[in-house]
C-alpha positions in Angstrom: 20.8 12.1 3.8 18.0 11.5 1.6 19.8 9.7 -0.6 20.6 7.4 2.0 17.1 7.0 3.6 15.8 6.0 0.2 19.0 3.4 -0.7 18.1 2.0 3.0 14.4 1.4 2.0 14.7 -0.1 -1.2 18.3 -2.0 -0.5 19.9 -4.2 1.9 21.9 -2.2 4.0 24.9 -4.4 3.6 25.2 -2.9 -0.2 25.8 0.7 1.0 29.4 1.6 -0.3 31.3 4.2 2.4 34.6 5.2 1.1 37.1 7.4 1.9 40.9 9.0 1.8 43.5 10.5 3.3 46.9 12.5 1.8 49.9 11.7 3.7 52.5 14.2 2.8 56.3 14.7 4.2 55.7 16.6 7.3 51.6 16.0 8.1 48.6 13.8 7.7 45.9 15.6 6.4 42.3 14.4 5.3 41.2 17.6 3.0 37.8 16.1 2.5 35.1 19.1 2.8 38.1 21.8 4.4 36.9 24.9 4.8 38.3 28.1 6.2 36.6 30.6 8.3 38.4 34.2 8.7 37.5 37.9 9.1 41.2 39.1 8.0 42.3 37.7 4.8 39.3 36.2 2.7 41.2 34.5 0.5 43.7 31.9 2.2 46.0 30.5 0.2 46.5 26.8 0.7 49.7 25.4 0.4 50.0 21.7 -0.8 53.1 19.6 -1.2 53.7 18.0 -4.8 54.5 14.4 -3.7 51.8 12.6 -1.5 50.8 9.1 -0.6 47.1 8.8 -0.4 44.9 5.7 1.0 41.3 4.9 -0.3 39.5 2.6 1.5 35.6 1.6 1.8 33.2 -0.3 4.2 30.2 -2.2 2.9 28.3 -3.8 5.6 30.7 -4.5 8.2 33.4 -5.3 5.9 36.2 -3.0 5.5 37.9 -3.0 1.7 41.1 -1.8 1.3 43.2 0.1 2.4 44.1 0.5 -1.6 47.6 2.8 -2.0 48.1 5.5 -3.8 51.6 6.1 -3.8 53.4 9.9 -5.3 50.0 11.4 -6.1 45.9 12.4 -5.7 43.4 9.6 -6.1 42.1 10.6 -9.7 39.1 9.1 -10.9 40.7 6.5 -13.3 42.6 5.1 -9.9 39.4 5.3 -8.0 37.8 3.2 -10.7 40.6 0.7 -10.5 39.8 0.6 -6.7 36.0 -0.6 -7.2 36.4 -3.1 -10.2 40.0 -4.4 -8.8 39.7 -4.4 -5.0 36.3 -4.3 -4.6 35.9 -7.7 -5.7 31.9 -7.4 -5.5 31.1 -9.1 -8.7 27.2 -8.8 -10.0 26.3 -7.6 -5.9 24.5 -4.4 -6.6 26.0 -1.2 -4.4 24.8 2.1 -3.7 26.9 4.9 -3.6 27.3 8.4 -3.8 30.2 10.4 -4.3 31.3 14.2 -3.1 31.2 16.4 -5.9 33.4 18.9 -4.2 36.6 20.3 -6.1 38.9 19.1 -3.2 38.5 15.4 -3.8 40.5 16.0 -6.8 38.7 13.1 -9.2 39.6 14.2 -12.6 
């Protein structure tokens, strides 16, 4: 959140970037950003994940929604994500804000 106070004071809100995705797999939707798992009997859950999903990207800046942008057969990787913002984006020289989860789930490699 402090990030976003100090993007709001010095920026026009409208060039805020919010993105985010979902994994469609064969038998559930499931949005894995920030899961966690909370148990007293097994510590270490093991998550299963299927080896063929469809994943969506998309972002709002302002109140304009971008996207959705398709991922089909596989994670949103870094180089894909990049292809979303110069590709889809379509911003040109507008300057955007953003800040991205560093978690290990959001598999950006």
């Amino acid at each position: 959140m402090k990030f976003l106070r100090s993007a709001t004071r010095s920026a026009n809100k409208r060039n805020i970037l919010f993105t985010d995705e979902a994994y469609f797999l064969r038998d559930s939707i499931k949005n894995v950003h920030n899961t966690h798992y909370w148990t007293h009997e097994n510590p270490y859950v093991l998550k299963v994940t299927a080896s063929h999903p469809s994943s969506i990207c998309c972002g709002i800046v302002g109140d304009e929604l971008i996207g959705p942008h398709y991922v089909l057969f596989g994670y949103l990787t870094g180089q894909i994500y990049t292809s979303f913002l110069e590709d889809n984006l379509l911003v040109g020289t507008v300057e955007i804000y953003s800040r991205y989860n560093t978690k290990s789930n959001n598999h950006a490699r």
